[in-house]
ZAKEDO-569572 format. One record per atom (N, C-alpha, C): x, y, z; residue in three letters. Coordinates in steps of 0.1 Angstrom, whole numbers, padded with zeros to 4 digits, always signed. Layout:
N
XYZAla ...
This chain:
84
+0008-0012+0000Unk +0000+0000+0000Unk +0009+0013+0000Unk +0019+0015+0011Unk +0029+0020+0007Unk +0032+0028-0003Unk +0040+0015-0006Unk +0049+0012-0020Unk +0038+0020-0033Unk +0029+0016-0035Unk +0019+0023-0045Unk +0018+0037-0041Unk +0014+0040-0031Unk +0012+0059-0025Unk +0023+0062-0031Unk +0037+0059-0031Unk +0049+0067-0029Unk +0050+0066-0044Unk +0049+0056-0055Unk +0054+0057-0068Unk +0042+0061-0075Unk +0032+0059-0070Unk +0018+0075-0075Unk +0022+0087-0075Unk +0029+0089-0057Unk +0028+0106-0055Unk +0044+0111-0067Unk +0051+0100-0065Unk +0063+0101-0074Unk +0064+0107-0091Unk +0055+0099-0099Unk +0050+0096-0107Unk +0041+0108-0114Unk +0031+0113-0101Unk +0022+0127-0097Unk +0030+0138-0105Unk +0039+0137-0088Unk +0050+0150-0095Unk +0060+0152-0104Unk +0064+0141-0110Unk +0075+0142-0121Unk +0068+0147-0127Unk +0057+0140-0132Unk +0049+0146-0146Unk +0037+0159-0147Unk +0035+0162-0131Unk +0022+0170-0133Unk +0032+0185-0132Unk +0038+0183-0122Unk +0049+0192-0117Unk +0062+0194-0118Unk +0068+0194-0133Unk +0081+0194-0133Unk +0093+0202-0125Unk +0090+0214-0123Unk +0097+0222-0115Unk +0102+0215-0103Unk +0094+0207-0095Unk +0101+0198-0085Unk +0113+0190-0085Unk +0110+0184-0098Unk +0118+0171-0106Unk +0131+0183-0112Unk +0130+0193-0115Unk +0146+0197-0121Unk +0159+0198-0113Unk +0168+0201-0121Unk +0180+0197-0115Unk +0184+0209-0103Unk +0193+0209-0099Unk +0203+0215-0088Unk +0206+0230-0095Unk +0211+0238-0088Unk +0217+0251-0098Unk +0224+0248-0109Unk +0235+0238-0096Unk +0250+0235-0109Unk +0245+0225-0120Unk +0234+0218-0122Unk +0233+0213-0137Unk +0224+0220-0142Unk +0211+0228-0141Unk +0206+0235-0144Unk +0204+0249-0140Unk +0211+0257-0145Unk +0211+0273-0136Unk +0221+0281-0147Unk +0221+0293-0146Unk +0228+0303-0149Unk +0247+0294-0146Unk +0250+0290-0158Unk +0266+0285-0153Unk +0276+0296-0151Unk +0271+0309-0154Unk +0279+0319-0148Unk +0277+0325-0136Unk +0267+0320-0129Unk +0262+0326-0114Unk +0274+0320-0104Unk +0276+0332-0093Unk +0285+0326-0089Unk +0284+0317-0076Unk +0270+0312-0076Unk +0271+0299-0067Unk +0272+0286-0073Unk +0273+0286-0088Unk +0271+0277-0098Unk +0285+0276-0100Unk +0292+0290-0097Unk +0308+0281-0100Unk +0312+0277-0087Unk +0307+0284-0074Unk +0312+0280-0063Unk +0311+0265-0063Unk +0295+0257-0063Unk +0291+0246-0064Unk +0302+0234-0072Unk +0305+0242-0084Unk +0313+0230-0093Unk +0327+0233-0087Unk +0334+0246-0081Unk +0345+0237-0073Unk +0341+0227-0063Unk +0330+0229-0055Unk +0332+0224-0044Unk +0330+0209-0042Unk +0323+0206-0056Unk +0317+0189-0058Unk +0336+0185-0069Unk +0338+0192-0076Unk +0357+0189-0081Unk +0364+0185-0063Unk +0361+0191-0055Unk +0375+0194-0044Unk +0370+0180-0036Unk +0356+0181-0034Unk +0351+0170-0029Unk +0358+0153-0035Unk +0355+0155-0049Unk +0352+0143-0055Unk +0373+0138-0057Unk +0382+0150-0052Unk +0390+0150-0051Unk +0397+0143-0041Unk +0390+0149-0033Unk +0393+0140-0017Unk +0390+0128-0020Unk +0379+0124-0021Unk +0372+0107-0023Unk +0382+0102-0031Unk +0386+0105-0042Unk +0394+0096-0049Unk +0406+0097-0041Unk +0410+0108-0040Unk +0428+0105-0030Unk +0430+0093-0022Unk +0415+0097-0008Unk +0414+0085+0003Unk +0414+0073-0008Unk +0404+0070-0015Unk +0400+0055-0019Unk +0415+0048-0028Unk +0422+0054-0034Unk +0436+0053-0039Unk +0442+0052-0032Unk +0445+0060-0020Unk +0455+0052-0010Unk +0449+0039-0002Unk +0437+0040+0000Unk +0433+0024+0005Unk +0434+0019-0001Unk +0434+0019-0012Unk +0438+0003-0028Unk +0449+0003-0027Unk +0459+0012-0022Unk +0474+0011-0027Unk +0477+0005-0013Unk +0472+0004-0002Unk +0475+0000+0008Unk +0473-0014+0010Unk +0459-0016+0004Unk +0458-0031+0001Unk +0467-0039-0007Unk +0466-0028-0018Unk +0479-0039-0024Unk +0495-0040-0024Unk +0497-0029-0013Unk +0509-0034-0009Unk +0512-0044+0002Unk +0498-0044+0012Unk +0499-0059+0019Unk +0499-0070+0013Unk +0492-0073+0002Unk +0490-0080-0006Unk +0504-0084-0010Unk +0510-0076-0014Unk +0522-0081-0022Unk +0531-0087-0012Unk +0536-0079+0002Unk +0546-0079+0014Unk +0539-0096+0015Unk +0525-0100+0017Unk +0521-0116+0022Unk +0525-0124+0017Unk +0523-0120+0000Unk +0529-0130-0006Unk +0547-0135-0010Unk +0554-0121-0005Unk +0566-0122-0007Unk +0569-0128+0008Unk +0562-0124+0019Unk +0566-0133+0031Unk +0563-0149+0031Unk +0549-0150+0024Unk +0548-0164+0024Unk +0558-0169+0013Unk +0565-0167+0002Unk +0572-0172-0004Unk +0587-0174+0004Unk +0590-0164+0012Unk +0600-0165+0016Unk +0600-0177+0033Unk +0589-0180+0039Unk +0588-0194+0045Unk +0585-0204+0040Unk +0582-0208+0025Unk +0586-0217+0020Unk +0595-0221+0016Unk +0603-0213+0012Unk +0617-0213+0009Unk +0626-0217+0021Unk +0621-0213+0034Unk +0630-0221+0044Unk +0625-0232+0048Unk +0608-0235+0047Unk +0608-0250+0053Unk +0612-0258+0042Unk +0617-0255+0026Unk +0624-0268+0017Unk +0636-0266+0020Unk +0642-0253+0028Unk +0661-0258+0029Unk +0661-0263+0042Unk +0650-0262+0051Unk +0653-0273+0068Unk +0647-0290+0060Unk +0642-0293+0053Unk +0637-0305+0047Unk +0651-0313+0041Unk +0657-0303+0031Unk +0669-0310+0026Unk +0680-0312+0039Unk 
């Protein structure tokens, strides 16, 4: 019952009422206004940071990754020279 109200009233307003449904300044607005350029540095600076952090977490993963498998190669290599 819900679920029906919400993609009625959804549905309602996309179409009866577009003005609701439009975009943000920065995709739809005056692109010279200056909260429109403020907005597009600040979603750049943002999406800046995200990628830095998430690049160094991947790089951090896969330098453990690599150190495990260079450690685990390197105790195999001693339990076949205590074996001989």
């Amino acid at each position: 019952m819900i679920k029906k109200l919400f993609l009625s009233s959804f549905i309602y307003f996309t179409f009866f009422l577009p003005d609701i449904a439009l975009a943000c300044a920065t995709c739809f607005g005056d692109p010279n206004a200056a909260a429109t350029q403020g907005m597009n540095k600040a979603i750049i600076t943002m999406l800046g940071i995200t990628g830095g952090v998430l690049s160094g977490v991947g790089s951090s993963i896969y330098i453990l990754n690599r150190r495990s498998k260079k450690y685990y190669n390197s105790l195999s290599q001693e339990e076949k020279s205590i074996e001989e």
